[in-house]
VOBA-1610 file (N, C-alpha, C; in pm, whole numbers, padded with zeros to 5 digits, always signed):
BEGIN
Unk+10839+10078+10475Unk+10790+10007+10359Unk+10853+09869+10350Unk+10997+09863+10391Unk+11041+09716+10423Unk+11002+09621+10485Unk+10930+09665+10607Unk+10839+09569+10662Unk+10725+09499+10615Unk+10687+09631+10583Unk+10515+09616+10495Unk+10516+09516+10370Unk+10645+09522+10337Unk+10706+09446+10207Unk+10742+09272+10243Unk+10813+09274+10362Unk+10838+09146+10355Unk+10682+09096+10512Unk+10629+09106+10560Unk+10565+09095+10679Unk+10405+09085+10672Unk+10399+09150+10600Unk+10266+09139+10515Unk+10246+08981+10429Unk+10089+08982+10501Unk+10053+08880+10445Unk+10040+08826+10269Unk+10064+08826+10195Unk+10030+08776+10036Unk+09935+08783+09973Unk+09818+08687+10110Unk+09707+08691+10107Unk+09587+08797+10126Unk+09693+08930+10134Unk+09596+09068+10148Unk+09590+09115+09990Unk+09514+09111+09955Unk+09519+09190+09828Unk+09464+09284+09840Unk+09403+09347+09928Unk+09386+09512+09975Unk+09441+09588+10023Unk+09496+09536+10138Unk+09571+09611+10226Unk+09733+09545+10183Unk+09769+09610+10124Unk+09927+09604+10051Unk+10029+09731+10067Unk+10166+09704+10026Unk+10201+09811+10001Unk+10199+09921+09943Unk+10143+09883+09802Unk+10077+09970+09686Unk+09941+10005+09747Unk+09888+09985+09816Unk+09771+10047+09890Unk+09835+10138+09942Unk+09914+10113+10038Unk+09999+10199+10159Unk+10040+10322+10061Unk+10101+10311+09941Unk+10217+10424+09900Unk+10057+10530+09838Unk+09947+10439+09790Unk+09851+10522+09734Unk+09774+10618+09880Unk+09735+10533+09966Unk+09740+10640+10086Unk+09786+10794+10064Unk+09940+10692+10098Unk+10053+10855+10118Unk+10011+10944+10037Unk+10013+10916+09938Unk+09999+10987+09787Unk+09922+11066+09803Unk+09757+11018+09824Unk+09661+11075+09852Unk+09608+11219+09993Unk+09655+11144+10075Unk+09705+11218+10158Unk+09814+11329+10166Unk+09890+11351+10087Unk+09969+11442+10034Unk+09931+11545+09932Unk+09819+11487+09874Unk+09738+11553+09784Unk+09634+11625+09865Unk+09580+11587+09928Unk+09461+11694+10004Unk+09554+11752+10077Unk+09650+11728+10157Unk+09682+11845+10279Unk+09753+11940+10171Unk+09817+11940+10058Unk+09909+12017+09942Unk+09713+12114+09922Unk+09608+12068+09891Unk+09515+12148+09835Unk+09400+12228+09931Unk+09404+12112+10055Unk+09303+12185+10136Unk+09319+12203+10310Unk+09534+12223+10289Unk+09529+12282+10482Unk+09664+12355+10463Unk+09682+12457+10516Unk+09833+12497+10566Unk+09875+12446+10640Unk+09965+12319+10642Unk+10019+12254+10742Unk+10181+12283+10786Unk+10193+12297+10916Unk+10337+12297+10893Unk+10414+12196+10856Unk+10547+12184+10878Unk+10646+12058+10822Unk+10655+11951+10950Unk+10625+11975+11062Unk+10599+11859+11174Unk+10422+11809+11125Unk+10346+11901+11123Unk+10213+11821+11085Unk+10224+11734+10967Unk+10310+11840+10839Unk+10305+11695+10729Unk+10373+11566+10732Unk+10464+11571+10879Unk+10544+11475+10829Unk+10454+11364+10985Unk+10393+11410+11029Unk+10292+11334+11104Unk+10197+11264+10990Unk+10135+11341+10915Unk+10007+11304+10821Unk+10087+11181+10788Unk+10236+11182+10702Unk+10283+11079+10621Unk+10292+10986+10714Unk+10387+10965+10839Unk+10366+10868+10920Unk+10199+10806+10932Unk+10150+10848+10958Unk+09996+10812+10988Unk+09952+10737+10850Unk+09967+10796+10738Unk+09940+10721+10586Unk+10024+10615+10606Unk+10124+10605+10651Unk+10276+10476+10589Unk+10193+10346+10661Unk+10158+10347+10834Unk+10179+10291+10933Unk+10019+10266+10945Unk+09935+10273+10876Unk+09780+10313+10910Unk+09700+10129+10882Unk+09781+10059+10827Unk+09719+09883+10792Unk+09848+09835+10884Unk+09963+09908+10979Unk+10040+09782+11016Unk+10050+09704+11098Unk+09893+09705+11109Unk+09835+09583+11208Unk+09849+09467+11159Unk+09782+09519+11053Unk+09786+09375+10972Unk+09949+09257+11004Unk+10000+09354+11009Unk+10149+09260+10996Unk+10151+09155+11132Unk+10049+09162+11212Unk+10036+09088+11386Unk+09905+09034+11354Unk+09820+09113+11290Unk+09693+08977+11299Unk+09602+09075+11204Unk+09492+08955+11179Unk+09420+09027+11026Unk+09274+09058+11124Unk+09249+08963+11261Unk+09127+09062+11313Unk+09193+09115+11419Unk+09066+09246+11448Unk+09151+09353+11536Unk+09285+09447+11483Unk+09318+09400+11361Unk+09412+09489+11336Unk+09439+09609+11324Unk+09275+09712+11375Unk+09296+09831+11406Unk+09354+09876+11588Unk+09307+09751+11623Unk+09379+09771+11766Unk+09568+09737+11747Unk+09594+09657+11684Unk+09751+09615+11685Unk+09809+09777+11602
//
């Protein structure tokens, strides 16, 4: 989140950190209602929510490839 915090552009007003933490959130909310996951899968899901815009932090096109 420190990165995302200082590395991130300003100029994203979508893709933010408060986007990022609502992700997690969300994502924590469906796998809690609709999977038995173990504790390596949930803590994959959260990585995958945290890290899922940190392209953005290298470039705003293609940033699903970065």
């Amino acid at each position: 989140m420190q990165e995302l915090e200082s590395e991130l552009s300003p100029l994203l007003t979508y893709h933010n950190p408060k986007h990022t933490l609502y992700v997690l959130q969300s994502c924590e909310e469906i796998a809690d209602h609709e999977a038995e996951l173990s504790w390596q899968e949930l803590k994959l899901l959260q990585a995958a929510a945290l890290y899922h815009d940190s392209g953005f932090m290298r470039s705003y096109k293609d940033h699903e490839y970065e």
